[in-house]
Residue frames relative to the residue before (quaternion, step in Angstrom):
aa qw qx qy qz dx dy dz
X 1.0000 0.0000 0.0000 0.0000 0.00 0.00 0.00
X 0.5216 0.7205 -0.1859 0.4174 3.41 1.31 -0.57
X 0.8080 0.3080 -0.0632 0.4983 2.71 0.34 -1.52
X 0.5006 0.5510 -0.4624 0.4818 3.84 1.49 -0.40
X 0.6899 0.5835 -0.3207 0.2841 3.56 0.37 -1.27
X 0.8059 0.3847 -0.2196 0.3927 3.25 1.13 -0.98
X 0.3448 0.4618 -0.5686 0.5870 3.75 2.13 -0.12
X 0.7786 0.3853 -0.4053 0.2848 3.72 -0.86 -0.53
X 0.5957 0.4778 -0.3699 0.5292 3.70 1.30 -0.25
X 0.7318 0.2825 -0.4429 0.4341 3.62 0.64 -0.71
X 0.6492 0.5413 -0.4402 0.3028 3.84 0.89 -0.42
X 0.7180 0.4492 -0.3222 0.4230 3.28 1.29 0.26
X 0.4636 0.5581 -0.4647 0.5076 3.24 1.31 0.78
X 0.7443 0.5562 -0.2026 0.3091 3.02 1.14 -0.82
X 0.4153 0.5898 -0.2803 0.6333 2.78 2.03 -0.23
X 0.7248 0.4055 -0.2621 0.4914 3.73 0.44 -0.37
X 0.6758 0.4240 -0.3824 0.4661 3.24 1.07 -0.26
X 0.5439 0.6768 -0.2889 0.4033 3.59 1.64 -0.64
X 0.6866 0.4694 -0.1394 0.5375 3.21 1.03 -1.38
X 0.6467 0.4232 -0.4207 0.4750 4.13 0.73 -0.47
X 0.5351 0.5661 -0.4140 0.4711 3.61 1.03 -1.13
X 0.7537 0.3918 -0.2772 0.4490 3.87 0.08 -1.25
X 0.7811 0.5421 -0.1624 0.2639 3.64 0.48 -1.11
X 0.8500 0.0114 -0.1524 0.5042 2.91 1.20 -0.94
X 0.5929 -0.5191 0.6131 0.0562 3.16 -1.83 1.05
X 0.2084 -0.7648 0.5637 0.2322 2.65 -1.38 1.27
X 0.3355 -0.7425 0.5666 -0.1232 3.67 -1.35 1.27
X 0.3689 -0.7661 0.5074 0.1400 3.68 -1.06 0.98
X 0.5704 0.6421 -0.2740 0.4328 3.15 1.23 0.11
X 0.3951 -0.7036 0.4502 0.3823 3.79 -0.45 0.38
X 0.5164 -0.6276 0.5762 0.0858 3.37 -1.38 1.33
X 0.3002 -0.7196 0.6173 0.1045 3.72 -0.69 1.03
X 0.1956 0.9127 -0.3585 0.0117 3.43 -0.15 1.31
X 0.5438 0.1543 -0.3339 0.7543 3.38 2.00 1.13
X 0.0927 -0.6602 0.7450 0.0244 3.07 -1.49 1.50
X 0.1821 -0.7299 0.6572 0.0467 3.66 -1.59 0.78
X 0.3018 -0.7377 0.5538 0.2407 3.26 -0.62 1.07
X 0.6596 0.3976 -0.4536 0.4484 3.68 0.47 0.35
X 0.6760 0.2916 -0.1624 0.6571 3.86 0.94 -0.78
X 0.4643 -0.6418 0.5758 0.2025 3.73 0.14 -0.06
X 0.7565 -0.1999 0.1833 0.5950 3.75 -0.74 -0.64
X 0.1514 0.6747 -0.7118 0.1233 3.42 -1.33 0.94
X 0.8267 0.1642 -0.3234 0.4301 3.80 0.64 1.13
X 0.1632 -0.8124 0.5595 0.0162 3.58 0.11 1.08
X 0.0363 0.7531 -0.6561 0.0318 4.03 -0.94 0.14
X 0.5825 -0.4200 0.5562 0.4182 3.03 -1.83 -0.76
X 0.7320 -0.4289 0.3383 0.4072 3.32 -1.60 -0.09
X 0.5676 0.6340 -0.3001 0.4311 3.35 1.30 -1.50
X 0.7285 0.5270 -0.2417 0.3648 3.84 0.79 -0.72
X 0.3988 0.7091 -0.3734 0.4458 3.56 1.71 -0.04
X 0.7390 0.3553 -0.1662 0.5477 3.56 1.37 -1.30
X 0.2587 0.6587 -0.5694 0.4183 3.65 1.33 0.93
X 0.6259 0.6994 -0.2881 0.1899 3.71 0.85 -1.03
X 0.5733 0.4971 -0.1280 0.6386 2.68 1.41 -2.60
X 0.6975 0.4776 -0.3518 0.4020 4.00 -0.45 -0.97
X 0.6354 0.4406 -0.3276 0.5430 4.17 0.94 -0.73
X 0.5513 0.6936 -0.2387 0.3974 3.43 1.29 -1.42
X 0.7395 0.4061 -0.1904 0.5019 3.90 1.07 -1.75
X 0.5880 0.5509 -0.4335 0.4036 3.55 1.15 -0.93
X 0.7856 0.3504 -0.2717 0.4315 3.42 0.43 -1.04
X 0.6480 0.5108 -0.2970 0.4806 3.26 0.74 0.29
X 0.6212 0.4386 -0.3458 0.5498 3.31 1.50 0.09
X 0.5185 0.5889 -0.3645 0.5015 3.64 1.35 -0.93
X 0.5958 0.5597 -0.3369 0.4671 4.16 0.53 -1.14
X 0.7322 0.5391 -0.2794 0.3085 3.17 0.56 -1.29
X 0.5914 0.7015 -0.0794 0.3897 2.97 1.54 -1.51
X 0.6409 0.5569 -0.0891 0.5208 2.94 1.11 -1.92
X 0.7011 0.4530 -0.2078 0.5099 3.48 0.37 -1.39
X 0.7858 0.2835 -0.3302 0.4394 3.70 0.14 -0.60
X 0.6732 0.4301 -0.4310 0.4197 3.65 1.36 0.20
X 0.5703 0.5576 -0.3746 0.4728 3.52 1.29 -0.01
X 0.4729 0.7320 -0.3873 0.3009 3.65 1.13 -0.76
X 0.7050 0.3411 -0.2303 0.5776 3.99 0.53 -0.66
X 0.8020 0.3117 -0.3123 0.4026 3.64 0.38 -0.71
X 0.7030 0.0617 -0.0016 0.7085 4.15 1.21 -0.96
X 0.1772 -0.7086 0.6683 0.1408 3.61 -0.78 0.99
X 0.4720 0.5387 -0.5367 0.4461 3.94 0.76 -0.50
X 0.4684 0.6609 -0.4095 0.4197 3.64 0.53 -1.37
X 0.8641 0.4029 -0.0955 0.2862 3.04 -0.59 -2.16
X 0.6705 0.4903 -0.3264 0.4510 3.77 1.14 -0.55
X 0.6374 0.4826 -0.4090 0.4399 3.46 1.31 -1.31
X 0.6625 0.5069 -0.4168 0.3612 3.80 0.81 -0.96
X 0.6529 0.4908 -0.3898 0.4253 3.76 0.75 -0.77
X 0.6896 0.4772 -0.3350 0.4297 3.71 1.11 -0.77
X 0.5779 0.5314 -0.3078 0.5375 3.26 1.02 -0.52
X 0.2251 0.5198 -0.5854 0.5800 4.19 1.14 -0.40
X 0.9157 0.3115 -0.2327 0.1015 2.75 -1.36 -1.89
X 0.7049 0.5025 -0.3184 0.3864 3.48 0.53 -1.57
X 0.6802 0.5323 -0.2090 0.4586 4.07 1.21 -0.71
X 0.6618 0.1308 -0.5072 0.5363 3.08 1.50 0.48
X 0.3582 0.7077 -0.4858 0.3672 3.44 0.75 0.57
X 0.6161 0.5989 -0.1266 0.4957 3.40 1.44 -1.30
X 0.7081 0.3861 -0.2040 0.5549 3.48 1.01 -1.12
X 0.7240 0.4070 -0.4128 0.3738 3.40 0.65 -0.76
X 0.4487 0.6864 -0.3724 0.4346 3.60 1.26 0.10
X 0.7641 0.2715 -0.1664 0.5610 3.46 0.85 -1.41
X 0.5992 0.3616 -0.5781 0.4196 3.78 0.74 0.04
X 0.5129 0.6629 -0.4004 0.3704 3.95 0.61 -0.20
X 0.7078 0.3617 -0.2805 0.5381 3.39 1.07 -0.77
X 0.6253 0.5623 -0.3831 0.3821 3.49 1.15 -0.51
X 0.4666 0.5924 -0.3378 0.5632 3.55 1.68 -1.08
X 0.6956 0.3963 -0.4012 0.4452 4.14 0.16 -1.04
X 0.8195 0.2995 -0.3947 0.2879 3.35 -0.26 -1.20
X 0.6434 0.5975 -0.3981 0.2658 3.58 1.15 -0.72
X 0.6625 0.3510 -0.0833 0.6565 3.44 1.34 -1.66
C-alpha cells in the first residue's frame, strides 16, 4: 500500500512537471499566480514562479517519503498516513497548478 501511494505520488508530479515544461512560455507580462474567489487576484509573479509549485510539490513529497520509510519499522499507521498524504498533496497541487495553467494560458 506504501509503496502504491508513493508510484502514484511521484507519477503525479511528474505529470506536473510534464505539463509546466509544455505549457508554459516564457512571457513579459506578469503571471497571475493565486486567484480567490472572494478577493479575486491576490498574487501576481513572473513566469519562472509557476514552476515554484511542481518544485514545493517534490519537496513535500520527498520529506513523506523520508518520513514514511523512517516510521515504517517503529509505527506503520504513521508510515501509511505519510505515504497517503505523499499522494493526495500532489493531487492537491496538481489541481491548483491546473487552474493556474487555465487562467494564465
Amino acid at each position: 500500500m506504501i509503496f502504491f501511494s508513493l508510484v502514484l505520488a511521484i507519477i503525479s508530479n511528474l505529470g506536473m512537471w510534464v505539463v509546466t515544461w509544455q505549457l508554459v512560455e516564457p512571457a513579459s507580462r506578469p503571471m497571475i499566480l493565486h486567484y480567490n474567489v472572494y478577493f479575486g487576484v491576490d498574487a501576481i509573479g513572473d513566469w519562472k514562479n509557476i514552476f515554484l509549485m511542481p518544485t514545493l510539490a517534490l519537496v513535500i513529497l520527498l520529506v513523506n517519503t523520508i518520513l514514511s520509510r523512517f516510521f515504517y519499522y517503529k509505527e506503520k499507521l504513521i508510515a501509511y498516513l505519510f505515504a497517503g498524504m505523499a499522494f493526495l498533496v500532489q493531487l492537491l497541487m496538481a489541481v491548483g497548478l491546473g487552474s493556474i495553467i487555465l487562467i494564465n494560458f
